[in-house]
N, C-alpha and C positions, 0 to 999 in steps of 0.2 A: 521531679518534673524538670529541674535546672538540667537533669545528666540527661535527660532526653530532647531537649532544645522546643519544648512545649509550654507555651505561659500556665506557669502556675495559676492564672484567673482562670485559665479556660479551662482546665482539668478540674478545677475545685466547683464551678458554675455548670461543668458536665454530671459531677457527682452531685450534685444540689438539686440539679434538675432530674436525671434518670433513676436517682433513687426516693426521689419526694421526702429529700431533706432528712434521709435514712431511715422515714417511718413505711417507704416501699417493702413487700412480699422479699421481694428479688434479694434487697441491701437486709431485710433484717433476719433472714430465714438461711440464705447463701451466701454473707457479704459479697454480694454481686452491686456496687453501687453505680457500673453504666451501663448496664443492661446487656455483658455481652454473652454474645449466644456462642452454643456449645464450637461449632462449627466442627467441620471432620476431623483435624487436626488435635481437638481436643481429647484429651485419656481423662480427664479428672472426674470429682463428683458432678452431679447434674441435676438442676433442678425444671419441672416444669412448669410453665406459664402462660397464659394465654394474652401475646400479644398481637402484632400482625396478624396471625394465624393461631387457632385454639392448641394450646398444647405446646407450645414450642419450648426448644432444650435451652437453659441457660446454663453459666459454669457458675460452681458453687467453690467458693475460695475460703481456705480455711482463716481469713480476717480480713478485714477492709483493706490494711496494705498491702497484701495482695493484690485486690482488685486493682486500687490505683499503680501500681506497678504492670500490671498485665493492659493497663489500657493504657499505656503510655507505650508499650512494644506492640500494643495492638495497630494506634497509629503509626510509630514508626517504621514497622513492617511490614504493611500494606502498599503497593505499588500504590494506589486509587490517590492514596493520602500524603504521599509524596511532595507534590509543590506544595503544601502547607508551610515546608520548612525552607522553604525558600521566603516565608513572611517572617517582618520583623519582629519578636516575641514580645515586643512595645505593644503590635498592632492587633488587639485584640478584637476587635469587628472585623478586621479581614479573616480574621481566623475563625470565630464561629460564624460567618459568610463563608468561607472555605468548605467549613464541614459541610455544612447542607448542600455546598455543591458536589462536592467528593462523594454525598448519600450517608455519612452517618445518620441521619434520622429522616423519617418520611414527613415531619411535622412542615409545614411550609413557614412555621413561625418560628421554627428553631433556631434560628441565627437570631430575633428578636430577644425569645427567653434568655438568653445566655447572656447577651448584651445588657438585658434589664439585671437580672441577677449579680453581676460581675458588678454592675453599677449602682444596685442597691445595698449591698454588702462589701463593696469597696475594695472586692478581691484583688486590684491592681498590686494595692500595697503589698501580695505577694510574691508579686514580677519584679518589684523595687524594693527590696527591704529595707532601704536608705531612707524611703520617706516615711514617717509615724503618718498614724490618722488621726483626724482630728476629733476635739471632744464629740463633733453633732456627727459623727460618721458612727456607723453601727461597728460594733465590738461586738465578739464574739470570746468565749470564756471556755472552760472545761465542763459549766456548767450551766451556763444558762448562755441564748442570743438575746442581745437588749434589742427592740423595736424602738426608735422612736415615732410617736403618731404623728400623722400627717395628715390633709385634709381629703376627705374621703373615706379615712379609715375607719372600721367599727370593729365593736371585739367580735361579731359574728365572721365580719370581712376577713381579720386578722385567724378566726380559730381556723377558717376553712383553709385560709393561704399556706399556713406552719403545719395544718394538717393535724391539730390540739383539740380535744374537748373543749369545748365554752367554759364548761364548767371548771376546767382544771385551769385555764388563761385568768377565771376571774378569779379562783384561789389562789395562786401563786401571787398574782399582784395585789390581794388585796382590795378586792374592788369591793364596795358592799352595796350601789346603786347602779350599775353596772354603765359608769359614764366615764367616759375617758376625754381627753383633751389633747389639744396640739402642743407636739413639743413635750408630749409625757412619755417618760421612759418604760417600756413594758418587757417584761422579763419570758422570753419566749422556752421554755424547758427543752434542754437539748436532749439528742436520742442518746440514751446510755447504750 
């Protein structure tokens, strides 16, 4: 992301969001994890999906880094996406604000989700590598994302968000009355 002058938050919070955290059709069938579509130009495999439009072609990459390397030449080969990189790769709300004006997504809240994301998972610290995060900042592992609970959360709220069975969020942690607390660490099982 560094060699193509893209914050690493906002590519990582692209793939988080378009591929619904890798449990997406697109990311786990095509490693397709930003939903890009075949377009003319493309030769490669092809898969179909019904987003905008019932049916439509996406590219099927033969692993995930791929996909993120094709979306990092996606935007920076695109005229439309151009002033992007005239922002500062600090300024990550300009930058998922940019996309939705550039039309990467139809969502009118897509520059929100990204913002929350990047800020819930602390993805800055990949535009900085200088800074650590802190113990109460979400860690992510090879194997598992820790959640910490916050107020609002429930393990229904949390299975729907991660996109988890109930069942499998209450086994892996543990649970055996199905009651969780603030400030409790919940171990979120990553997409193998």
């Amino acid at each position: 992301m560094k060699a193509y002058g893209i914050p690493a938050s906002i590519t990582l919070a692209q793939g988080i969001l378009e591929s619904g955290m890798g449990y997406g059709r697109l990311a786990t069938e095509g490693n397709n994890h930003f939903g890009i579509k075949c377009h003319k130009e493309w030769n490669g495999k092809r898969i179909y999906h019904d987003d905008d439009r019932k049916g439509e072609c996406f590219r099927v990459y033969k692993n995930p880094a791929n996909s993120y390397r094709d979306h990092s030449l996606f935007l920076r080969d695109r005229s439309r996406y151009a002033f992007l990189f005239d922002i500062k790769t600090s300024n990550y709300k300009a930058w998922a604000k940019g996309l939705k004006k550039a039309g990467y997504a139809t969502d009118p809240n897509y520059p929100d989700k990204l913002i929350s994301l990047i800020e819930r998972f602390y993805l800055t610290r990949f535009d900085n590598k200088k800074r650590k995060a802190s113990k109460e900042e979400i860690r992510i592992s090879n194997e598992n994302l820790t959640h910490t609970v916050k107020k609002g959360d429930t393990l229904y709220s949390l299975s729907k968000y991660y996109k988890i069975p109930l069942e499998e969020l209450i086994d892996i942690n543990q649970i055996s009355d199905q009651t969780i607390y603030l400030g409790q660490e919940l171990k979120i099982p990553a997409k193998n």
